[in-house]
Each structure stands twice: as C-alpha cells, then as structure tokens.
C-alpha atoms as a printed R data frame, in Angstrom:
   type eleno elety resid chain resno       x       y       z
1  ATOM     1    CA   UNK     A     1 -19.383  -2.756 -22.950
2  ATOM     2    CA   UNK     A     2 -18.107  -4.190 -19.926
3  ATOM     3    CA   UNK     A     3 -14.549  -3.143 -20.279
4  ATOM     4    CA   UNK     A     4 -13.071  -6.982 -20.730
5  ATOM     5    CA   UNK     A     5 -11.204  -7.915 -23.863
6  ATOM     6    CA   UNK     A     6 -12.909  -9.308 -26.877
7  ATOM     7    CA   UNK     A     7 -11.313 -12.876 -27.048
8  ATOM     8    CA   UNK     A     8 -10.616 -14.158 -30.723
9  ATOM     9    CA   UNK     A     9 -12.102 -17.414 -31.968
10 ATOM    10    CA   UNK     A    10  -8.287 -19.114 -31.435
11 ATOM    11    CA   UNK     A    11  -8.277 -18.018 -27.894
12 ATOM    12    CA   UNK     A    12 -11.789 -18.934 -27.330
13 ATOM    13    CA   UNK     A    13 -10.532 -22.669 -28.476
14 ATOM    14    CA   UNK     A    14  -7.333 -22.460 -26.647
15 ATOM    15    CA   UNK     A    15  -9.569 -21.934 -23.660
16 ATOM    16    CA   UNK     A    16 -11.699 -24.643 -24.281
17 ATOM    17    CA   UNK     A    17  -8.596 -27.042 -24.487
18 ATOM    18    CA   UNK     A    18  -7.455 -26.236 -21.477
19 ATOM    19    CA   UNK     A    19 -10.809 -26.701 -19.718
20 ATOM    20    CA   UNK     A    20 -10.727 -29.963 -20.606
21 ATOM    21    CA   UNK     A    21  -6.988 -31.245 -19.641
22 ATOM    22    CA   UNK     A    22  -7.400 -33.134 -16.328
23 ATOM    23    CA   UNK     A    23  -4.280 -32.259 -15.455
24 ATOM    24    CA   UNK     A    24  -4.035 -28.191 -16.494
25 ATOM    25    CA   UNK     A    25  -7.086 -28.714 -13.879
26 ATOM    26    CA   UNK     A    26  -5.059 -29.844 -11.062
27 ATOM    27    CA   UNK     A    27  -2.343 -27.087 -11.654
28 ATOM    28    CA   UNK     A    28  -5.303 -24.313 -10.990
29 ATOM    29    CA   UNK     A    29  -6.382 -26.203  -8.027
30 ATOM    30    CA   UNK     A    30  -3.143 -26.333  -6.385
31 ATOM    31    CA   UNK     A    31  -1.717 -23.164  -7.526
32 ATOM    32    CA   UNK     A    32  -5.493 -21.971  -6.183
33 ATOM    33    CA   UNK     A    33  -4.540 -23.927  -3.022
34 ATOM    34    CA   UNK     A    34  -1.559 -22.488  -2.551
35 ATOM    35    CA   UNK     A    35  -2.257 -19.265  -2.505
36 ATOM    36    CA   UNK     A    36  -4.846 -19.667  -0.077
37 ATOM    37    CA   UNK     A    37  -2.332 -20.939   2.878
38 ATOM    38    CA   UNK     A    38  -0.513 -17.480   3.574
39 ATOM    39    CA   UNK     A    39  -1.722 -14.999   6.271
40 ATOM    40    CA   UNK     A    40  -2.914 -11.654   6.052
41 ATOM    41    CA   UNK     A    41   1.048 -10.284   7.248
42 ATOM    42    CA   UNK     A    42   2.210 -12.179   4.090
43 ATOM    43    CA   UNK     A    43  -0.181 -11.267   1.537
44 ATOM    44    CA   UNK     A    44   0.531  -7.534   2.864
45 ATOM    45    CA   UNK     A    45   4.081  -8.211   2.637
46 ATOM    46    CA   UNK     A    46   3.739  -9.173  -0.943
47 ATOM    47    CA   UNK     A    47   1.955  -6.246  -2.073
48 ATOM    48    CA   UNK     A    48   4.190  -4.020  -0.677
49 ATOM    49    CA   UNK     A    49   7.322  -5.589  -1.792
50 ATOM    50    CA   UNK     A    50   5.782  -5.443  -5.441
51 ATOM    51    CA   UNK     A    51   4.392  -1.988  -5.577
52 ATOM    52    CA   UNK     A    52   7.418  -0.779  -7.315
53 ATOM    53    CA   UNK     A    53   6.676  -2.869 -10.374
54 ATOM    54    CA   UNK     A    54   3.364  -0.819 -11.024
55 ATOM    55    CA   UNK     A    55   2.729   2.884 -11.832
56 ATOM    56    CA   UNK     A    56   0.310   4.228  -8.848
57 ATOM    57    CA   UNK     A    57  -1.173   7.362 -10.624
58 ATOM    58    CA   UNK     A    58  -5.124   6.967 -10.586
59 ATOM    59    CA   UNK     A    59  -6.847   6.599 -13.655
60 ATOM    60    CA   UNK     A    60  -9.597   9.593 -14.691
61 ATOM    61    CA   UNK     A    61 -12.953   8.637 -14.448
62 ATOM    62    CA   UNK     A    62 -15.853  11.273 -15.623
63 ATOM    63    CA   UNK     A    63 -19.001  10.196 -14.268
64 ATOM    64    CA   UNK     A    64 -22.189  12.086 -14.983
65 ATOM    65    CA   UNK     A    65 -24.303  10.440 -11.474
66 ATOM    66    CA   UNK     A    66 -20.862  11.030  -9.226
67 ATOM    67    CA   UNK     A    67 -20.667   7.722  -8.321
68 ATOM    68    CA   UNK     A    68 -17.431   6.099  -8.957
C-alpha cells in the first residue's frame, strides 16, 4: 500500500463535485497564488512560529535494505 487513505465512495463524489465548480476552481488558484508571493524569510518565519502546534518526536521506521 502506499500509505494514503482509502477514500469512501461519498468522498470520491464529493471530490468530483468540487472538480467541477468553476468557482471552488478559482479559490485553489488564488489561494495557490497566494501562497506563492512570500519569500523564503517568511515561509521560514511561518514554520517556526507554528512548530509548537506539532509533536517533533520522529516516527520508527524498520527497514530491512537501510534505506530510509
């Protein structure tokens, strides 16, 4: 398996929906937009401003050909 979430056949419609509203469309684009105008300094300043929100502790991994 690949690791991503099984969608169910409502979501998978949901999803559909949406891919067809013109104007859900235009949202993503600008929101896409958008977040393609700050600078390096700001995105850096974001993630550090946030990184109290998420638990840092590294996940396990067992690999048998040590490759992560």
């Amino acid at each position: 398996m690949s690791g991503s979430e099984i969608l169910s056949e409502k979501e998978k419609r949901e999803m559909l929906e949406d891919s067809r509203d013109v104007n859900r469309g235009r949202a993503f684009e600008a929101a896409r937009l958008r977040s393609q105008e700050g600078s390096l300094d700001e995105y850096i300043d974001f993630l550090s401003e946030n990184m109290k929100l998420f638990e840092l502790a590294p996940s396990k991994r067992i690999t048998e050909n040590y490759k992560l």
